[in-house]
PyMOL commands that place a pseudoatom at each C-alpha (Angstrom):
pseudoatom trace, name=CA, resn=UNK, resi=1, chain=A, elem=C, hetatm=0, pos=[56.352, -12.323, -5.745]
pseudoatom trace, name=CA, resn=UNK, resi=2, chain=A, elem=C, hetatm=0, pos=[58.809, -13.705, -7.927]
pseudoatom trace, name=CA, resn=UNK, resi=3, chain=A, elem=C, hetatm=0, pos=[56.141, -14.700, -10.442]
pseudoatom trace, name=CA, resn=UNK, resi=4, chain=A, elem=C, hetatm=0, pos=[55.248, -10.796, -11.132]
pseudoatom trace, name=CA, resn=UNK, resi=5, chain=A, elem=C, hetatm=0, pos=[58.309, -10.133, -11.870]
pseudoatom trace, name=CA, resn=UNK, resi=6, chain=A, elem=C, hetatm=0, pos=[58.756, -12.742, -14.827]
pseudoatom trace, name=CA, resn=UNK, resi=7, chain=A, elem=C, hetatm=0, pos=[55.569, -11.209, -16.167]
pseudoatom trace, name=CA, resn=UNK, resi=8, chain=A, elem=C, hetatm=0, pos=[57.215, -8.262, -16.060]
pseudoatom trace, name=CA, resn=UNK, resi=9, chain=A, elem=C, hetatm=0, pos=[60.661, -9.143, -17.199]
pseudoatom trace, name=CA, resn=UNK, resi=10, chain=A, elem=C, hetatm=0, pos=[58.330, -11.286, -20.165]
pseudoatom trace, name=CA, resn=UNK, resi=11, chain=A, elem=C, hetatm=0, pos=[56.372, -8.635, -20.876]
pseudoatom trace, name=CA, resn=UNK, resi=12, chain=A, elem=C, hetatm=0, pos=[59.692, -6.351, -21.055]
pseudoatom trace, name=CA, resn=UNK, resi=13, chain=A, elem=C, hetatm=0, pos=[60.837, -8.700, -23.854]
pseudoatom trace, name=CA, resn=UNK, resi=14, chain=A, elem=C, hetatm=0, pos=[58.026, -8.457, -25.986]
pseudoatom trace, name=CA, resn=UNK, resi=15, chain=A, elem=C, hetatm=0, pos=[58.119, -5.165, -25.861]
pseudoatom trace, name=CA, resn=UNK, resi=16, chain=A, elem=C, hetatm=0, pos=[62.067, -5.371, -26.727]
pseudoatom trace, name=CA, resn=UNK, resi=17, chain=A, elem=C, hetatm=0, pos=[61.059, -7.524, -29.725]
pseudoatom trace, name=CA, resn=UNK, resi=18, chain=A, elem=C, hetatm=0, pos=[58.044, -5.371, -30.961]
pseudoatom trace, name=CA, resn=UNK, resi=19, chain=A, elem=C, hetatm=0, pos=[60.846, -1.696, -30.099]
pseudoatom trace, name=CA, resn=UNK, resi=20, chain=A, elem=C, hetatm=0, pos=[62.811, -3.718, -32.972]
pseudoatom trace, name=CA, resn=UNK, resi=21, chain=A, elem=C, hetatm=0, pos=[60.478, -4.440, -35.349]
pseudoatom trace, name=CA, resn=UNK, resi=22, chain=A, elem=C, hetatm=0, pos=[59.323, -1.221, -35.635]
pseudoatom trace, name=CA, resn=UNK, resi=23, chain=A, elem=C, hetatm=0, pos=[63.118, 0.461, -35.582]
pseudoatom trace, name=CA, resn=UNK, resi=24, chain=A, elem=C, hetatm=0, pos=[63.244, -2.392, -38.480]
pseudoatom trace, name=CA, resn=UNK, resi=25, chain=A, elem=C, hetatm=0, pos=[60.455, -0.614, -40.290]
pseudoatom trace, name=CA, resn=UNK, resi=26, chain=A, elem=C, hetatm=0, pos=[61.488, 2.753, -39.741]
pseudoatom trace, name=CA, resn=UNK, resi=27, chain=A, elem=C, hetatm=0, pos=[65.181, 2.174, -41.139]
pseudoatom trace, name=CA, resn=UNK, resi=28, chain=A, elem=C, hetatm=0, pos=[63.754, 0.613, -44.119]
pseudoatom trace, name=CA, resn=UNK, resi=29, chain=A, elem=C, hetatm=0, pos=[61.454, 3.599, -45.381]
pseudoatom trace, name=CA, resn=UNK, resi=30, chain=A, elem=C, hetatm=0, pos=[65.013, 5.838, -44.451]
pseudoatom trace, name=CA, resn=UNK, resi=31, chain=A, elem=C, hetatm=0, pos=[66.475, 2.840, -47.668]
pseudoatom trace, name=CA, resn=UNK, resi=32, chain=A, elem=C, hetatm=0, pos=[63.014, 4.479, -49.854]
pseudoatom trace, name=CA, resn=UNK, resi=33, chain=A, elem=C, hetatm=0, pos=[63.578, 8.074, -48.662]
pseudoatom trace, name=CA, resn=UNK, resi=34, chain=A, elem=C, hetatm=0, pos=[66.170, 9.892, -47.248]
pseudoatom trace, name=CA, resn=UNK, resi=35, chain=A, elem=C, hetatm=0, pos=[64.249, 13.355, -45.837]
pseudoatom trace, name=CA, resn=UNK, resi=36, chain=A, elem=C, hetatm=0, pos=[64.697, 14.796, -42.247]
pseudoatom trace, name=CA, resn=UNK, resi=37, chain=A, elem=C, hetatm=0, pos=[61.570, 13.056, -41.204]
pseudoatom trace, name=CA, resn=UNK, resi=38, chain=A, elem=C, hetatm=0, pos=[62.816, 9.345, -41.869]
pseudoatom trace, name=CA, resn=UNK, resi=39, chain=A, elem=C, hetatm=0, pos=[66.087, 10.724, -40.560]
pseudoatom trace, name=CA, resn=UNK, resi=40, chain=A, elem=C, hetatm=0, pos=[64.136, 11.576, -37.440]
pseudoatom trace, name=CA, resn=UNK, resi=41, chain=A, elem=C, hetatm=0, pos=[61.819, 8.608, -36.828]
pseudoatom trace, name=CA, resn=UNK, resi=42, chain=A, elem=C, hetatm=0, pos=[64.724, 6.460, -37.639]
pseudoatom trace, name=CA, resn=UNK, resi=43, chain=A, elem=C, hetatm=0, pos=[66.543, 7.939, -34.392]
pseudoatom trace, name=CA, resn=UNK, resi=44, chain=A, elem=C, hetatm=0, pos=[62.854, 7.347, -32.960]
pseudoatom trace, name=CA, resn=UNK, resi=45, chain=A, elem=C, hetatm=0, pos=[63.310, 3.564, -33.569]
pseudoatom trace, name=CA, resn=UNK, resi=46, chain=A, elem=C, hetatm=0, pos=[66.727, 3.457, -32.387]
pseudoatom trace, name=CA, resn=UNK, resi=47, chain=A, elem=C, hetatm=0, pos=[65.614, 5.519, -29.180]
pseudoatom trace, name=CA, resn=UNK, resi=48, chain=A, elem=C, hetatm=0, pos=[62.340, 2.919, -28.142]
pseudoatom trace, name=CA, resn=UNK, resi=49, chain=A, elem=C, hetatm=0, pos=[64.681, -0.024, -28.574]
pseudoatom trace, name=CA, resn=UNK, resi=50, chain=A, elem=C, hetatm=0, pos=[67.356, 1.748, -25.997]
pseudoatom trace, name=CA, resn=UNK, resi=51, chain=A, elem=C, hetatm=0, pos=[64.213, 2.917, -23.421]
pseudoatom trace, name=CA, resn=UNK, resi=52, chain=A, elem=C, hetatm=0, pos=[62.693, -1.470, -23.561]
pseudoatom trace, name=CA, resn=UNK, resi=53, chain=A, elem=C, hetatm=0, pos=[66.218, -2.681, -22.905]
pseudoatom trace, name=CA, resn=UNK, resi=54, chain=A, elem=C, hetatm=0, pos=[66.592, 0.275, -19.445]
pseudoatom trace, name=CA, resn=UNK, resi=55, chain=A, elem=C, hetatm=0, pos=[63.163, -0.968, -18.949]
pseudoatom trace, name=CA, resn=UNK, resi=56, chain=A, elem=C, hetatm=0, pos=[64.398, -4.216, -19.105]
pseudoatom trace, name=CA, resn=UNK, resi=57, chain=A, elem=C, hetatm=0, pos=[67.531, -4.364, -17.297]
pseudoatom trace, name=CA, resn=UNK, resi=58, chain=A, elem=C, hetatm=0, pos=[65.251, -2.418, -14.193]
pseudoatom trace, name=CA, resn=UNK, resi=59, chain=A, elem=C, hetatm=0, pos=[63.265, -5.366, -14.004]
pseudoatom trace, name=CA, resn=UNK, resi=60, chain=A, elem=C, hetatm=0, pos=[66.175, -7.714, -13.804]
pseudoatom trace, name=CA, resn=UNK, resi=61, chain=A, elem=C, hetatm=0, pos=[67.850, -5.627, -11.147]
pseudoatom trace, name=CA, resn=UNK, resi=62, chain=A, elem=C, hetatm=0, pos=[64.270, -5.365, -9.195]
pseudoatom trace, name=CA, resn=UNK, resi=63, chain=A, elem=C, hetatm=0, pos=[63.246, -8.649, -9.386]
pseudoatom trace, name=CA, resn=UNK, resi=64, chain=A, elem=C, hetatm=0, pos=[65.219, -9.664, -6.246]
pseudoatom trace, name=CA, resn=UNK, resi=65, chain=A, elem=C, hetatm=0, pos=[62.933, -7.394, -4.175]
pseudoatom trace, name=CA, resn=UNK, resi=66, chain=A, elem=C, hetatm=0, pos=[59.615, -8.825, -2.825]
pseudoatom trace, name=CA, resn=UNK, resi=67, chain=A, elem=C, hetatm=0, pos=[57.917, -5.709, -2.113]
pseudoatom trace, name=CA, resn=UNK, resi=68, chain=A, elem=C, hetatm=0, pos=[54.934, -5.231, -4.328]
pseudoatom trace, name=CA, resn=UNK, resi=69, chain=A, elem=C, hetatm=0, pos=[55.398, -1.629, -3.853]
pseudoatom trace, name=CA, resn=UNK, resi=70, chain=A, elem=C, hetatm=0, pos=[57.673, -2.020, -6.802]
pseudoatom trace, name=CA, resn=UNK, resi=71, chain=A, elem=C, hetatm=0, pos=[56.547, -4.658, -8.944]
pseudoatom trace, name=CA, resn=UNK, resi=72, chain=A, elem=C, hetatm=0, pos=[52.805, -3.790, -9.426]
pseudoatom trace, name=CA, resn=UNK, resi=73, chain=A, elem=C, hetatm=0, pos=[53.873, -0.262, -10.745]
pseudoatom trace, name=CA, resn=UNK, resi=74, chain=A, elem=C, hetatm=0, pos=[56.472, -1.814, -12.753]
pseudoatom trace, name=CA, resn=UNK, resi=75, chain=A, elem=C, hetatm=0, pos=[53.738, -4.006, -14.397]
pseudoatom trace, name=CA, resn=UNK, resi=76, chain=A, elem=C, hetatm=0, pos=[51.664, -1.035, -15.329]
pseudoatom trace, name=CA, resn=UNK, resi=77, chain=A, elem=C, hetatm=0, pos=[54.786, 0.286, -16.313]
pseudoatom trace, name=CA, resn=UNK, resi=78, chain=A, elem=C, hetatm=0, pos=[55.606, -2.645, -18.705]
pseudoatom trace, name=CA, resn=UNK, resi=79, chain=A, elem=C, hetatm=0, pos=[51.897, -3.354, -19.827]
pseudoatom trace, name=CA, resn=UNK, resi=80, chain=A, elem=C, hetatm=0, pos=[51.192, 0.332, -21.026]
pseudoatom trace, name=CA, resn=UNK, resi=81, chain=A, elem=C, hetatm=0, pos=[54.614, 0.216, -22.483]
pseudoatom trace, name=CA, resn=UNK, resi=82, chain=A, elem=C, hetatm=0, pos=[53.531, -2.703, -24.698]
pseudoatom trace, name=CA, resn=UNK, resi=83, chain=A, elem=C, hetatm=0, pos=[50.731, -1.687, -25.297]
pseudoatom trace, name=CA, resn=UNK, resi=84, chain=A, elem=C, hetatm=0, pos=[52.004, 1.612, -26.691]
pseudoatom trace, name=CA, resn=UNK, resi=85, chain=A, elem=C, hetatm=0, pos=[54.246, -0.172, -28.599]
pseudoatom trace, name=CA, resn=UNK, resi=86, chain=A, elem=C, hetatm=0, pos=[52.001, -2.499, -29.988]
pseudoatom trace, name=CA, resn=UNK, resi=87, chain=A, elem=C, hetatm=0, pos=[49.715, 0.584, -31.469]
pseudoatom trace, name=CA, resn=UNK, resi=88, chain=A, elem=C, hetatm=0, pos=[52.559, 2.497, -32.978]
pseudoatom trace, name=CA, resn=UNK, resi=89, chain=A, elem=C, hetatm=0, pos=[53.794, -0.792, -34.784]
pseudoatom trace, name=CA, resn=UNK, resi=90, chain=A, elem=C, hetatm=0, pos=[50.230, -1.024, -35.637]
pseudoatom trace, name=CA, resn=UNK, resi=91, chain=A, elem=C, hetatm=0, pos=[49.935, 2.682, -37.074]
pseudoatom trace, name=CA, resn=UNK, resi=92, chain=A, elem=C, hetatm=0, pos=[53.393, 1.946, -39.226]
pseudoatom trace, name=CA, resn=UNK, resi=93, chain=A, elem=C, hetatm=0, pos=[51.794, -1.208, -40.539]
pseudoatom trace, name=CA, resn=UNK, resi=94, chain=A, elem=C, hetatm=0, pos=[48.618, 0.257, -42.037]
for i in range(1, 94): cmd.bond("trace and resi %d" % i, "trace and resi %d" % (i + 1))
show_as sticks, trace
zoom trace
């Protein structure tokens, strides 16, 4: 079982990585434009970093379970997570 769970604690840090990349972008159009909005999806950015590294640190503290009762949630969990990420850094790239 311990193999899920480092696909889920890798999966966790990709997701960490992409959370800060698009926090990145976000505080850089708050340099162009100060308005409520950037304001706002600046504290977005910040926020989605905070939720991968929870997300994160559940996994670590799971991990020492074997139960798949927890870790094949967890990887839908982390996989829709990414991949949610993924399309908003996707949408803020175009």
């Amino acid at each position: 079982m311990i193999h899920i769970w480092l696909v889920n604690i890798t999966i966790a840090i990709i997701s960490i990585i992409i959370a800060g990349l698009i926090a990145f972008e976000l505080f850089q159009v708050r340099k162009f434009s100060k308005t409520k909005l950037t304001i706002a999806l600046s504290f977005l950015g910040a926020i989605l970093v905070l939720e991968e590294l929870v997300i994160f640190s559940a996994f670590m503290m799971w991990s020492s379970y074997d139960n798949p009762m927890y870790a094949y949630p967890s990887m839908a969990i982390a996989t829709l997570s990414l991949l949610g990420l993924i399309i908003l850094y996707y949408i803020l790239r175009i």
